[in-house]
C-alpha positions as CSV (number, residue, x, y, z in Angstrom):
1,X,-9.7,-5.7,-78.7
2,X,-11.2,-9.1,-77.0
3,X,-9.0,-12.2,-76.9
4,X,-10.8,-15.0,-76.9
5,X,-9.7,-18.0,-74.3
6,X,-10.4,-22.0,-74.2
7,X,-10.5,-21.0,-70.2
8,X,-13.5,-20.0,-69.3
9,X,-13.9,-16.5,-67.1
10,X,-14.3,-16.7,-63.6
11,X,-15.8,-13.9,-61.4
12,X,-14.5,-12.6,-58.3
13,X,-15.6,-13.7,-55.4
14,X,-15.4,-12.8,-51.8
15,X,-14.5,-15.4,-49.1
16,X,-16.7,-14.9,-45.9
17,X,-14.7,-18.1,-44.1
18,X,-11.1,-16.4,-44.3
19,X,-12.8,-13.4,-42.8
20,X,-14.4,-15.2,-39.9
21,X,-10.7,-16.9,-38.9
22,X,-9.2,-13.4,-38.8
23,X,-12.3,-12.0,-36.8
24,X,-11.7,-15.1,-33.8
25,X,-8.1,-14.8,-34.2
26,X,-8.3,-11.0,-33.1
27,X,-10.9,-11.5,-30.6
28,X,-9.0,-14.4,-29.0
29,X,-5.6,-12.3,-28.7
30,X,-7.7,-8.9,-27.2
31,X,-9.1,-11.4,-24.7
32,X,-5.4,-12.9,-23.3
33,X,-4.1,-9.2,-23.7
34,X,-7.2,-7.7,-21.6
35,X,-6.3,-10.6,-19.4
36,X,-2.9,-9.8,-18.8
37,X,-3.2,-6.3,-18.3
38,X,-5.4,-6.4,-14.5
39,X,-3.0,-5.3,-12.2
40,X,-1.5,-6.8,-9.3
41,X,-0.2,-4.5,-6.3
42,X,0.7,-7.6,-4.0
43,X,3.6,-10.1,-4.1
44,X,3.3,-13.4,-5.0
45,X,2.8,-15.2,-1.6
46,X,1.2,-18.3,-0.1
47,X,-2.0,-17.4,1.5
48,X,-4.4,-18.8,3.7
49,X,-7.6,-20.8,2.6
50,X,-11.1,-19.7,3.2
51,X,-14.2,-22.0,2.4
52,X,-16.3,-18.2,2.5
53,X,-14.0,-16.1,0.3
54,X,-16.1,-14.0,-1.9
55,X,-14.4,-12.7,-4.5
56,X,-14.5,-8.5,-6.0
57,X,-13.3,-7.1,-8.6
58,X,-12.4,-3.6,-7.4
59,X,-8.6,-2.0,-7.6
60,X,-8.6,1.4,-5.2
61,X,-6.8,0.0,-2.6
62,X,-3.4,-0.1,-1.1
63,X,-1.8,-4.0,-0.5
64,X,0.3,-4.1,2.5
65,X,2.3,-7.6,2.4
66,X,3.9,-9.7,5.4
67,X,6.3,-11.8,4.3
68,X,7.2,-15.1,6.2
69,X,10.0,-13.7,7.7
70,X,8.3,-10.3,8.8
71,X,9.0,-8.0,6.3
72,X,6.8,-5.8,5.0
73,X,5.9,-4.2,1.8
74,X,3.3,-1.5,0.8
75,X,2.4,-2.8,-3.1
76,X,5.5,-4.6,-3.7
77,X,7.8,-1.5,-2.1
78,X,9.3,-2.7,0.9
79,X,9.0,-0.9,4.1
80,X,9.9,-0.8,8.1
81,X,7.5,-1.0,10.7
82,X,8.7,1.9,11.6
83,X,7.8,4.2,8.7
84,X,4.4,2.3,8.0
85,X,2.4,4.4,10.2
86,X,3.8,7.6,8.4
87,X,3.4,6.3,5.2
88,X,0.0,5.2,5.6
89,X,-0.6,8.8,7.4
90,X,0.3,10.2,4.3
91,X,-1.5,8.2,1.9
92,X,-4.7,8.8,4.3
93,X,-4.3,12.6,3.9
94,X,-4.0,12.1,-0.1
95,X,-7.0,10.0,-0.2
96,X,-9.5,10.2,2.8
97,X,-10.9,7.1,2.2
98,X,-8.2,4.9,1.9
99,X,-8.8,1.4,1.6
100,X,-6.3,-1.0,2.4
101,X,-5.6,-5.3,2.3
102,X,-3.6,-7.0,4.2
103,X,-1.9,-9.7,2.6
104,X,-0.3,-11.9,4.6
105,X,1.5,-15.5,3.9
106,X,0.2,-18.4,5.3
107,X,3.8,-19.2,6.7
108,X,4.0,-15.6,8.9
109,X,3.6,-15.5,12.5
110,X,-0.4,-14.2,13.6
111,X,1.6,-11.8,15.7
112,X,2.9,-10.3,12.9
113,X,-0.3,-9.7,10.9
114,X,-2.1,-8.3,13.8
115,X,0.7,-5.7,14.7
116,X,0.0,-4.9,11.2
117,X,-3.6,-4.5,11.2
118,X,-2.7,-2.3,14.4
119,X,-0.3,-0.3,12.8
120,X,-3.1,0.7,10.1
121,X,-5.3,1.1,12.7
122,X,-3.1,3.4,14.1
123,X,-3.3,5.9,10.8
124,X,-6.7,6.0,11.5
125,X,-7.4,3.7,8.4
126,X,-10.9,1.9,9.1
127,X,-11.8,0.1,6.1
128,X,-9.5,-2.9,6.0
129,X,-9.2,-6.5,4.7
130,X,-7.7,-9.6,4.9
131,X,-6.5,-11.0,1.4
132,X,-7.1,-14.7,1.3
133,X,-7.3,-17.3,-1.3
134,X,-10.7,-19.5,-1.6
135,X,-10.8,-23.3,-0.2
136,X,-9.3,-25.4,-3.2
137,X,-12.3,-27.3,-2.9
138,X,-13.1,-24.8,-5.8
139,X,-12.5,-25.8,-9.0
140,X,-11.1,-22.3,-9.9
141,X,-9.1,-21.0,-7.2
142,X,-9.7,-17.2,-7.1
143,X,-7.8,-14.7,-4.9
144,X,-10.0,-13.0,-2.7
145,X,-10.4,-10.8,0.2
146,X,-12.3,-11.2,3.9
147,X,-13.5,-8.5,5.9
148,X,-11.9,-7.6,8.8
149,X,-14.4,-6.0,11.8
150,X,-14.4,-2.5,9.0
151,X,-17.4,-0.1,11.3
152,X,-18.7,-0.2,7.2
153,X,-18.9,-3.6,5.7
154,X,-15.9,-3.5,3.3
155,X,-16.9,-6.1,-0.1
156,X,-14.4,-8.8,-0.7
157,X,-12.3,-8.3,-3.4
158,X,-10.6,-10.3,-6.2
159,X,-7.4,-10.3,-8.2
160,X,-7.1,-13.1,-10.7
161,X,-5.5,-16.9,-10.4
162,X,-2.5,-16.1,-12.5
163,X,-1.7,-13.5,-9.4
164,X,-1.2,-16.4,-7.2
């Protein structure tokens, strides 16, 4: 049986503009999530400036931080001077070629850095780099990394400004 109504019938529709919303709503969140999920071996120090820098974007490599006060850490783990040449030794044998960065804060004594950079020398480690930031000259400072005298040019690399 058919009931008659003084309203008249509607059909359904389908609303494209709700749709859209959702669609930029979930892009937007996968973009802050993909952001937040590059990861960052070093600590959070203050490092030197470089007009140069030229940033990468690669992650196989071990961050060896000096701290202003000397101490060192191998990805956030600290570690003596001592046991950084057996460690790296280690790590060398695991994985041949090894790359490593040093990090070093802007406040730490040169001395420091370079009886670092001898210390991986010393583990036979040849590819190495220098983790700087870029000149703030730039409108978006980027982390990046220098080459330091590698017998194979060693790219730059990157980690992103929220690592800072």
């Amino acid at each position: 049986m058919k009931l008659l109504s003084p309203l008249p019938h509607k059909k359904a529709r389908i609303e494209i503009i709700p749709l859209i919303d959702i669609m930029f709503f979930l892009l937007a969140c996968m973009m802050l999530v993909s952001l937040n999920m590059v990861e960052v071996k070093g600590l959070h120090l203050s490092l030197p400036t470089a007009a140069t820098a030229t940033p990468e974007n690669r992650s196989d490599f071990v961050t060896l931080s000096v701290k202003q006060d000397g101490s060192l850490y191998i990805d956030k783990v600290p570690i003596t001077r001592s046991a950084l040449v057996d460690e790296l030794k280690q790590r060398k044998a695991a994985k041949p070629d090894l790359r490593i960065y040093i990090q070093g804060d802007a406040g730490a004594l040169h001395g420091d850095v370079i009886s670092v950079l001898d210390k991986v020398r010393a583990a036979g480690i040849q590819k190495v780099a220098f983790q700087i930031k870029a000149d703030s000259g730039d409108a978006a400072p980027a982390q990046t990394q220098a080459s330091a005298s590698a017998p194979e040019p060693v790219p730059a690399a990157a980690e992103p400004a929220a690592a800072q």
